[in-house]
N, C-alpha and C positions, 0 to 999 in steps of 0.2 A: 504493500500500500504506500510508503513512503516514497519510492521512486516516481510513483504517477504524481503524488502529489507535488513531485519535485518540478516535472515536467510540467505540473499545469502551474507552477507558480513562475516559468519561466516565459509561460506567455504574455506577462505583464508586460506594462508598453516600460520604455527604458526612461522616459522624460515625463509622463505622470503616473506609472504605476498602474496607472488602471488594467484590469482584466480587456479582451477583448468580449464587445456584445454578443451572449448566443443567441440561438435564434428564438421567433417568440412562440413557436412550436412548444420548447423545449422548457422554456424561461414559463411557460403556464403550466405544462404539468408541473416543473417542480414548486411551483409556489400553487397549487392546489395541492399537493400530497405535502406540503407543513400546515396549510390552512385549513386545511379540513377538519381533524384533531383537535389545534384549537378551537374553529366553531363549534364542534360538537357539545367541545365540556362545559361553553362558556352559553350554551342553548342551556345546554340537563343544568347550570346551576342557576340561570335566571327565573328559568319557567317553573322551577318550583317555590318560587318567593311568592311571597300575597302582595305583590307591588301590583300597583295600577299599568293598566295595559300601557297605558304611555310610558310611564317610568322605567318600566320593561323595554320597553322599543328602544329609549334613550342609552338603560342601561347597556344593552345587547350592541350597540351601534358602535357605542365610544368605547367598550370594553375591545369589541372587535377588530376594530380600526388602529387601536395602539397597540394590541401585540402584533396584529400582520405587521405593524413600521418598525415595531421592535423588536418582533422576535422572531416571525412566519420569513420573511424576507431576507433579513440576515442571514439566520439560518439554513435555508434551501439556497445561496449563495455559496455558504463554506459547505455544508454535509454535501451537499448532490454538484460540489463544483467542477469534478471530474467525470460525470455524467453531462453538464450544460457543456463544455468546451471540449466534448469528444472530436466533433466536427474539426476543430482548429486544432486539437492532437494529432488527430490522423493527419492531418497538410503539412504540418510540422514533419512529422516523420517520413514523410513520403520526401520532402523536401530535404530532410536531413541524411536520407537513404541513396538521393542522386548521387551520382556519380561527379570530383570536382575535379579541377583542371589543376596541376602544379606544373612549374616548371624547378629541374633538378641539374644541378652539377656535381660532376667528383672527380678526383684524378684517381687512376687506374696505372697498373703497371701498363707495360708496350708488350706481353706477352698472351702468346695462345690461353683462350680459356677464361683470362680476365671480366671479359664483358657478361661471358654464359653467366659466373661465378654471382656478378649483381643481380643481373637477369633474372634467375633463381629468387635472390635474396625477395625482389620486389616480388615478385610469384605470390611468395607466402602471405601477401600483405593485400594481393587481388587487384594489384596496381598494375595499371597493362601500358607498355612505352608505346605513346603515338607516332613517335621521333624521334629520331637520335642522330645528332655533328659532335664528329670527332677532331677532335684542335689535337696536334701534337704540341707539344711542352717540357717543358725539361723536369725530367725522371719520371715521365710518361705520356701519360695521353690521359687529356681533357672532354670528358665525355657529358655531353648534354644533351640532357633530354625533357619533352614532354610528357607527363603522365597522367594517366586518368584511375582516378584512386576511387575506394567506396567516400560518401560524404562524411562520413564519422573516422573519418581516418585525421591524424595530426601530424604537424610539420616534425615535433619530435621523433614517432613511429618510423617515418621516409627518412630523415637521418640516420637514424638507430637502423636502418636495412641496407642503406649505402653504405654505413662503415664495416657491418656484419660480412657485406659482399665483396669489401676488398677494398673501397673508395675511401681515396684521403680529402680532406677540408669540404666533406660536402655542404654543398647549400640547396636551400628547398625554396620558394616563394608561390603563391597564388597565381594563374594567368588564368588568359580567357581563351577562347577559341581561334582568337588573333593567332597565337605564339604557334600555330598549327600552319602558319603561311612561310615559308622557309626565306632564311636570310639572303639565298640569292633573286629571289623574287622580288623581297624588298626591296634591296638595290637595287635592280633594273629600275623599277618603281619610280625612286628617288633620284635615278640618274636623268629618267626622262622629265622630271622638274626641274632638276638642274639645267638640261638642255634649254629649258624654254628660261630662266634666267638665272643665271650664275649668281645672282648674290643672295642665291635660297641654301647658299653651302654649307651656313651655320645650324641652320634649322633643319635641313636633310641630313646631317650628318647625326642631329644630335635626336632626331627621330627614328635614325637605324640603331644604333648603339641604346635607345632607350635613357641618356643620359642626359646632364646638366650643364651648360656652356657657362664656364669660369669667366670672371672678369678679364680684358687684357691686362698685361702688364705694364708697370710702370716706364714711361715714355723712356726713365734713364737706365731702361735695362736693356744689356742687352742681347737681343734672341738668339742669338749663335753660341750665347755660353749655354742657354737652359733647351731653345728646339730641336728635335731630330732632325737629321737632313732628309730628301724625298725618298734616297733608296734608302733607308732602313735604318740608317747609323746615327749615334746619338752623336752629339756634340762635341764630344770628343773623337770620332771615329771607331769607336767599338763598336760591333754589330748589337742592331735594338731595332726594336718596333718600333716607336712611338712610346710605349707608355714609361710611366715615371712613378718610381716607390717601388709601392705591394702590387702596381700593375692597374689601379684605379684610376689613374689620371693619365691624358691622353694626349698629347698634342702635336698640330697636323700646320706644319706649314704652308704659307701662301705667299703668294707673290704682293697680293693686293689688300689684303686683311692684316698679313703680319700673322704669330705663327696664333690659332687657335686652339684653346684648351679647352678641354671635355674631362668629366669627373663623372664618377658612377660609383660611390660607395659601397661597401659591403659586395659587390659584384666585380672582380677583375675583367678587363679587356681581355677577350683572349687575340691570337697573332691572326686567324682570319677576320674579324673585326676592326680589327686595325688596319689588315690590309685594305678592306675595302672602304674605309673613310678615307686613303690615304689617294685610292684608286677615283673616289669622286672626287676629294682637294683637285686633284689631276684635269679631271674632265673639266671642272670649272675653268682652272687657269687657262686651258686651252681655248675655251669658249669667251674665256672676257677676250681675249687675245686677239680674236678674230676681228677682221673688219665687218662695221654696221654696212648690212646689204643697204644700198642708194633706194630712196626713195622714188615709189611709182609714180610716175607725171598725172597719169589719168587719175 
């Protein structure tokens, strides 16, 4: 009995508490089956008084009227209130039974068998991969994927079966049906807005990567000590992507912007990510570069 009652006390709204309204079906039976009782006892003990038929009437009416407010109403509210909000239980669990969208990362050794080994793990959990892009990485391979888990499953659960399954620093988060459209789709996508005008660089780039465009830097800094160069190498000529740190932060030089940074917390860049921000930076430059086609006379 307690768990229902848990369940029905969780349908309350979050900003007034209030229950959700059942229906009035349901809302009259149970305030006839508290009210009825009462009227009966409060009939057998009037009607045997020697009061005056009106006194009686009076008595009966207001004796009536204040317990159904105080006591009939209340009452079939708390006793019968997992019977009135059956309706909104059952929606609830139906709702909570759906099947949810996460998207997942983990690094994996680079050896036979590794992937089965997670594959498995999420098995046990009834979580089925929509997806999966594999990044190589150093001390392995970066394995990300879509999943479609039961609704009552937790971001803890999907961790605790990546790391069971061999995966190191995995991460879990919520997606929608979106994260099911593949990254090179995207960028086609994004590349043909850029084509029609080059200075959507910022915002295309930072709607593939899912990320946040960092302020520029200060006017007296300057970019060749902190930007990577176009092919790949960081500023001092070591071989690098683009990114900087733990791999969260991004940035993609330009000819005409100066270099731009991109930051995505708690989610590292991986190297195809970067390549293809790095591959639109490109398309743009080439496109401001062009000459304006002459305008038509007619």
């Amino acid at each position: 009995m307690k768990p229902t009652a848990h369940a029905t006390s969780e349908l309350s709204c979050e900003v007034c508490g209030q229950m959700p309204e059942p229906t009035k079906a349901r809302l009259t039976l149970a305030n006839i089956a508290v009210m009825l009782p009462i009227e009966l006892l409060v009939h057998a003990a009037v009607v045997e008084t020697h009061l005056p038929y009106l006194a009686k009437v009076l008595v009966l009416t207001l004796t009536a009227t204040v317990l159904v407010i105080w006591v009939a109403e209340p009452s079939a509210a708390r006793i019968l209130r997992s019977w009135l909000h059956a309706p909104a239980l059952r929606h609830r669990k139906k709702l909570g039974a759906a099947p949810a969208l996460w998207r997942a990362r983990t690094v994996l050794t680079d050896h036979p068998g590794s992937l089965q080994k997670v594959t498995h793990s999420l098995a046990r959990l009834d979580a089925n991969i929509l997806s999966i892009h594999v990044h190589p990485v150093a001390g392995g391979v970066l394995d990300e994927f879509v999943l479609s888990a039961p609704g009552e499953l937790r971001e803890g659960e999907l961790l605790r079966a990546l790391r069971d399954g061999g995966g190191s620093e995995p991460q879990v988060w919520p997606t929608t049906a979106l994260a099911m459209a593949d990254g090179q789709t995207g960028a086609l996508s994004l590349a043909a807005r850029i084509a029609v005008n080059p200075e959507e660089l910022p915002l295309a780039v930072a709607e593939l990567l899912r990320a946040r465009i960092e302020p520029a830097p200060d006017a007296d800094t300057d970019p060749a000590e902190t930007a990577p160069e176009r092919d790949g190498t960081a500023g001092d000529g070591t071989p690098g992507d683009g990114t900087q740190g733990d791999g969260t932060v991004l940035r993609i030089p330009t000819a005409w912007h100066g270099p731009i940074t991109f930051s995505r917390p708690g989610e590292p860049f991986t190297p195809a990510e970067s390549a293809r921000a790095h591959r639109l930076a490109e398309l743009a430059e080439i496109l401001s570069r062009r000459p304006a086609a002459p305008a038509d006379p007619a």
